[in-house]
LONU-241820 format. One record per residue (C-alpha): residue number from 1; residue in one letter; x negated, y, z negated. Coordinates in pm, whole numbers, padded with zeros to 5 digits. Layout:
<atoms>
@resi->NUM resn->A X->X Y->Y Z->Z
...
</atoms>
This chain:
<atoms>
@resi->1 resn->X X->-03869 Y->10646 Z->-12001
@resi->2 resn->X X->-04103 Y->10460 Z->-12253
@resi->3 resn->X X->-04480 Y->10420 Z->-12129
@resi->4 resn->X X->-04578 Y->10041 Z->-12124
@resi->5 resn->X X->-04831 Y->09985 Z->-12361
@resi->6 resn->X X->-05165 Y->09844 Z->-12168
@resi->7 resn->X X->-05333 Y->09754 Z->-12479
@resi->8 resn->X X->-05249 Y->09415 Z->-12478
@resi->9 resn->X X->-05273 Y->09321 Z->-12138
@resi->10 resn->X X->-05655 Y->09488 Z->-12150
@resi->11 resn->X X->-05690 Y->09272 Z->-12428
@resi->12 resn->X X->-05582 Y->08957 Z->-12233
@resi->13 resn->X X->-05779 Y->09035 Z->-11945
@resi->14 resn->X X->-06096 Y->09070 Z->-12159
@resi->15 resn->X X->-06021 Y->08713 Z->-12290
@resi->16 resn->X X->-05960 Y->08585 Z->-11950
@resi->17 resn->X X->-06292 Y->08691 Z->-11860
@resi->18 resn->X X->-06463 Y->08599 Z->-12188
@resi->19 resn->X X->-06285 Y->08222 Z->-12129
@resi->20 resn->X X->-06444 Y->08260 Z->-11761
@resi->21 resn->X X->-06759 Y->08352 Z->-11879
@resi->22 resn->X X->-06808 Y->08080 Z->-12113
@resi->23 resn->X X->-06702 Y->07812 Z->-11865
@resi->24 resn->X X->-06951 Y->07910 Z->-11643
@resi->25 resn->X X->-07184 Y->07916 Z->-11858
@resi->26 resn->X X->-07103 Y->07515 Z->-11966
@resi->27 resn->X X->-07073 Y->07431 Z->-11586
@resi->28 resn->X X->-07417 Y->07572 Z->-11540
@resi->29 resn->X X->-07571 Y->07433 Z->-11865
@resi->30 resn->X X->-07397 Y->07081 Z->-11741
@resi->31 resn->X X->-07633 Y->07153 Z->-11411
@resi->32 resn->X X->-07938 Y->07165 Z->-11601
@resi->33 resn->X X->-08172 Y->06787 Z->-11486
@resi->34 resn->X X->-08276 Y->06597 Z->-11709
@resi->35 resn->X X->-08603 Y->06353 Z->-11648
@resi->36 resn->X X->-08757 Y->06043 Z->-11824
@resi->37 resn->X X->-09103 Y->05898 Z->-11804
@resi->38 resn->X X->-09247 Y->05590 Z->-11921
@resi->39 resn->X X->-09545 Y->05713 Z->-12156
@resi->40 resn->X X->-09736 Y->05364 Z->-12216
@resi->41 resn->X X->-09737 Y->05304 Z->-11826
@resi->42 resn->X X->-09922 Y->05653 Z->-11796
@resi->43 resn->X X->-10149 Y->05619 Z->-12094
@resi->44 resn->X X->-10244 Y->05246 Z->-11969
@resi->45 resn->X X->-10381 Y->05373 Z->-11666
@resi->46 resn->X X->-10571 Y->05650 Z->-11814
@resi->47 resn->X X->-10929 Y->05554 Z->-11801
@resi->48 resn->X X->-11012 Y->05762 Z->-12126
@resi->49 resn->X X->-10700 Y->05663 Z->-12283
@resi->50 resn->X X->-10905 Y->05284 Z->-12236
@resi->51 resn->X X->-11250 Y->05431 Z->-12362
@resi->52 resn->X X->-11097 Y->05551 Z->-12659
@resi->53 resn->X X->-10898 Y->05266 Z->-12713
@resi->54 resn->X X->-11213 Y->05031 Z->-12723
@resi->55 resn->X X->-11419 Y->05306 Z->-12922
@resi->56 resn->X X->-11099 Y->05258 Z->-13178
@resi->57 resn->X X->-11158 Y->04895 Z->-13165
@resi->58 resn->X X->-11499 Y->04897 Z->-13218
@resi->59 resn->X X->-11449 Y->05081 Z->-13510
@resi->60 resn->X X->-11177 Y->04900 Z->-13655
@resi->61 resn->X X->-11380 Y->04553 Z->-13588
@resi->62 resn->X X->-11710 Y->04704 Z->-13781
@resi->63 resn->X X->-11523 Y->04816 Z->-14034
@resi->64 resn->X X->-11307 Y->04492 Z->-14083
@resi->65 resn->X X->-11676 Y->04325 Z->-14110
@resi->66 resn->X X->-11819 Y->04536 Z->-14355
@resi->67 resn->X X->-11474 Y->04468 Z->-14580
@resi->68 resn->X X->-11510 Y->04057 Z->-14521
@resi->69 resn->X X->-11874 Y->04085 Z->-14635
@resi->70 resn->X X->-11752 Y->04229 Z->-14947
@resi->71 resn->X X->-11456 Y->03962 Z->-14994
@resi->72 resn->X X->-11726 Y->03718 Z->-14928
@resi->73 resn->X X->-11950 Y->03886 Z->-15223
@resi->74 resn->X X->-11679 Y->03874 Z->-15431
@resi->75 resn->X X->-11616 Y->03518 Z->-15338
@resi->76 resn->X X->-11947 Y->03426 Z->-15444
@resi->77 resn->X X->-11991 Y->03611 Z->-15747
@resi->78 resn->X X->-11603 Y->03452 Z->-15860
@resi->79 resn->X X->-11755 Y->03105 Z->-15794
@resi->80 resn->X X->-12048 Y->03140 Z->-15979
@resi->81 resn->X X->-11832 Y->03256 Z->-16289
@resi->82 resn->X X->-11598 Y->02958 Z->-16244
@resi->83 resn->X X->-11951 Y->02722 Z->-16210
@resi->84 resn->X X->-12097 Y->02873 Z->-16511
@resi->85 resn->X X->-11779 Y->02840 Z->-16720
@resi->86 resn->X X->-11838 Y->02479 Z->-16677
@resi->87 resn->X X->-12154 Y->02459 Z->-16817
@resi->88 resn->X X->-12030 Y->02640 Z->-17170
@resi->89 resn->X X->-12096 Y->02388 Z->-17444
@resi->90 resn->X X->-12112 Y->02457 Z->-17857
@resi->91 resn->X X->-12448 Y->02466 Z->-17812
@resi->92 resn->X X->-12460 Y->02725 Z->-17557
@resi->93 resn->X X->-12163 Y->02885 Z->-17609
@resi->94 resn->X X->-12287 Y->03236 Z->-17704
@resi->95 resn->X X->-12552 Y->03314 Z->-17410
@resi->96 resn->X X->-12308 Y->03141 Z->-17143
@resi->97 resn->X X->-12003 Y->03390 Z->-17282
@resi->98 resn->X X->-12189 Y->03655 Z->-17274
@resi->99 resn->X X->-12320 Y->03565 Z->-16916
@resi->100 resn->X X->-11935 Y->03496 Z->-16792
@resi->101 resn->X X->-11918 Y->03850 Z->-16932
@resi->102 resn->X X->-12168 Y->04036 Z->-16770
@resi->103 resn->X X->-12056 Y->03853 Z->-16411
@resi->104 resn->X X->-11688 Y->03970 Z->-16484
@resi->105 resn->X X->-11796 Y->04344 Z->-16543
@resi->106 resn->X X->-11942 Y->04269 Z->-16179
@resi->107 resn->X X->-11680 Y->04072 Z->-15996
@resi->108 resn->X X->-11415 Y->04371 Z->-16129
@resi->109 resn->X X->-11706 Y->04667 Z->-15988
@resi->110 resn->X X->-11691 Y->04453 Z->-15667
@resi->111 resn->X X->-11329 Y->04430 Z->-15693
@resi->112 resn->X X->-11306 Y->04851 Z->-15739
@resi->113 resn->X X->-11576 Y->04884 Z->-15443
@resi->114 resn->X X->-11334 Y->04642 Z->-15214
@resi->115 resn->X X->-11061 Y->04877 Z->-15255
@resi->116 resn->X X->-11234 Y->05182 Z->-15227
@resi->117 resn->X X->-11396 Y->05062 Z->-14940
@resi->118 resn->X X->-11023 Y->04957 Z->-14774
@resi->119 resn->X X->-10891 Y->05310 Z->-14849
@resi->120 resn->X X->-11198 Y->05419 Z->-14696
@resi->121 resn->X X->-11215 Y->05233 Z->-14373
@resi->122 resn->X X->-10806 Y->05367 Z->-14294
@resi->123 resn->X X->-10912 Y->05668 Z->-14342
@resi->124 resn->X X->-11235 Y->05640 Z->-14134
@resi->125 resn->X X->-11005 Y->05457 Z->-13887
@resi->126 resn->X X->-10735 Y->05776 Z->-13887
@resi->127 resn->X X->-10964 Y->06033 Z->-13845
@resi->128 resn->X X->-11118 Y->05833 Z->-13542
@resi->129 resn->X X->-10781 Y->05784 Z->-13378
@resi->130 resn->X X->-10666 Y->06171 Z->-13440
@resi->131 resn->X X->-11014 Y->06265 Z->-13307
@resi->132 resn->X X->-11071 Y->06073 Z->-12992
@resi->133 resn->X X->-10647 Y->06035 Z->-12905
@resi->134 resn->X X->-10577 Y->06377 Z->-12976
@resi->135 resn->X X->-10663 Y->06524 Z->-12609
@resi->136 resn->X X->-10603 Y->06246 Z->-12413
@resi->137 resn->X X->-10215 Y->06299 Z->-12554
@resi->138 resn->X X->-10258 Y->06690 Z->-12490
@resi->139 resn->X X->-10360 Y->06625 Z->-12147
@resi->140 resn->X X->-10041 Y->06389 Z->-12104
@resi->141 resn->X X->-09825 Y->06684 Z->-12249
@resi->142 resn->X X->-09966 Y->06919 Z->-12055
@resi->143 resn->X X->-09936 Y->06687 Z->-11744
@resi->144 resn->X X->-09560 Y->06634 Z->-11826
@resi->145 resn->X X->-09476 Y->07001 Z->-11885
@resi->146 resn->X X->-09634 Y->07073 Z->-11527
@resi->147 resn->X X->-09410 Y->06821 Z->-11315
@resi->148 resn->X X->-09127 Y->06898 Z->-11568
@resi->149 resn->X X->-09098 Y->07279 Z->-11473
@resi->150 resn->X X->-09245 Y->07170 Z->-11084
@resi->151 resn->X X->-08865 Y->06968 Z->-11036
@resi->152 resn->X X->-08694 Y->07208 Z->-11260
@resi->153 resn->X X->-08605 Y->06996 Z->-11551
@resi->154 resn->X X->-08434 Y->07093 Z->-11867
@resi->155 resn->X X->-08522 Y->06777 Z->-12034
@resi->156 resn->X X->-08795 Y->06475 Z->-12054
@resi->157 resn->X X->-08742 Y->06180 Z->-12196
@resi->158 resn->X X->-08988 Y->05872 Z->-12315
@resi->159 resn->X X->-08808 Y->05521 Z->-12216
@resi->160 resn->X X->-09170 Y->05343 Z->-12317
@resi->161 resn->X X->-09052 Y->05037 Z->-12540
@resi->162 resn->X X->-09329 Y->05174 Z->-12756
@resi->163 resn->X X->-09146 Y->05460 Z->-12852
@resi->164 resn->X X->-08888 Y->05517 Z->-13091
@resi->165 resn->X X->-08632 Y->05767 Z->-12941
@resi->166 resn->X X->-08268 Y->05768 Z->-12929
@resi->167 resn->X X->-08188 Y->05709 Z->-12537
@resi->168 resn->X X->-08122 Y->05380 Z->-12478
@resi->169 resn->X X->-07946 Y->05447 Z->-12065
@resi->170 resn->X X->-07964 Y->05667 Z->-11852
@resi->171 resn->X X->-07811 Y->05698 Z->-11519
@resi->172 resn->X X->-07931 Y->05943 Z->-11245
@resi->173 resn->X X->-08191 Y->06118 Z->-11442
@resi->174 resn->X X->-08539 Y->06195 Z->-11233
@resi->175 resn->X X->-08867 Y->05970 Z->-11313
@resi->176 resn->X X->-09113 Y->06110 Z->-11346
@resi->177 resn->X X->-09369 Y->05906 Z->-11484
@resi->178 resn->X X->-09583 Y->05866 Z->-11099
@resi->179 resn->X X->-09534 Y->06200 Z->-11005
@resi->180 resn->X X->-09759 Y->06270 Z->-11396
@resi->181 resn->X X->-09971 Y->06003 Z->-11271
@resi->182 resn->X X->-10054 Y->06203 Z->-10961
@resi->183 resn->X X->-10100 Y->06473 Z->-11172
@resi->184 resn->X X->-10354 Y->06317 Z->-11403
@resi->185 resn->X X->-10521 Y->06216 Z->-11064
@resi->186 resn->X X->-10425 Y->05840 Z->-11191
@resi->187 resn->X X->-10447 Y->05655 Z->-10837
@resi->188 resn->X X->-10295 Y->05336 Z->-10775
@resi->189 resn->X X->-10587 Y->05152 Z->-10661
@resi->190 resn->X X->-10733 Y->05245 Z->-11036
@resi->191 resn->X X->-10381 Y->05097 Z->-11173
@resi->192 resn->X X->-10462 Y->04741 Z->-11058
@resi->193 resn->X X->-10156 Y->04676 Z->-10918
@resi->194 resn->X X->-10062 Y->04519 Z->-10622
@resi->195 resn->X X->-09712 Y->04486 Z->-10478
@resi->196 resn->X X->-09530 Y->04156 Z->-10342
</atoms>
């Protein structure tokens, strides 16, 4: 009598149970909850997210008048070139040229300053945001990561219109975004909101 060879039935059953293995594996990974949060609601009601926000606009407004003043120099000193052009006569014409020169070495220094200036003031204005925006958005995170792991979610996403992310629906995910604001201690009193 010939033995039966078990290799390949071994080798089946391994597969079987590899096959088994992997879909439980999928049907668990298909278990895994996914969240979404609306970011700008959150950072609205923030009262440092506001402090910061006017600090930003304080700077951006001084800024913005220090880079008018200059347009309006410019402005000046441009007129005064076109209102001494006028006056150039024969009889004047090499002290008034050489005038209209020396304000046109100015108006293009004023010009160079302007856009110096501009590059400047963005700069100013980036550094600002990064510096004063910076841990109000790690507190957020940090916020978010806390509720995340508290429901046992896999994934958080940002619906705020603001944003630019790739879910446009969702169906049966968990919100999160007032369960963050309890977090951050945001209460709605402080949110200004009143319900009808």
């Amino acid at each position: 009598m010939k033995k039966p060879n078990l290799i390949p039935l071994q080798a089946s059953i391994k597969v079987m149970l590899s096959l088994l293995f992997i879909m439980g594996l999928q049907n668990v990974s298909a278990q895994q909850k996914i969240g979404h949060i609306d970011s700008q609601t959150v950072y609205s009601l923030m009262p440092e997210f506001k402090t910061a926000q006017t600090s930003l606009d304080l700077i951006n407004k001084t800024k913005t008048a220090e880079l008018n003043k200059m347009k309006t120099e410019i402005q000046t000193k441009y007129d005064q070139g076109v209102a001494k052009n006028k006056t150039l006569s024969e009889a004047n014409k090499d002290v008034v040229l050489k005038e209209l020169q020396v304000m046109d070495n100015e108006l293009e220094s004023l010009k160079k300053r302007l856009e110096t200036s501009y590059q400047k003031a963005e700069q100013d204005i980036a550094a600002k945001e990064t510096e004063l925006f910076t841990p109000i958005r790690t507190k957020f995170i940090n916020a978010v990561k806390l509720v995340s792991k508290e429901k046992g979610l896999a994934y958080v996403f940002d619906i705020s219109k603001n944003q630019d992310n790739n879910l446009l629906a969702w169906d049966d995910g968990i919100d999160i975004t007032n369960a963050v604001k309890d977090k951050l201690g945001i209460v709605a009193a402080a949110a200004g909101t009143t319900k009808k």
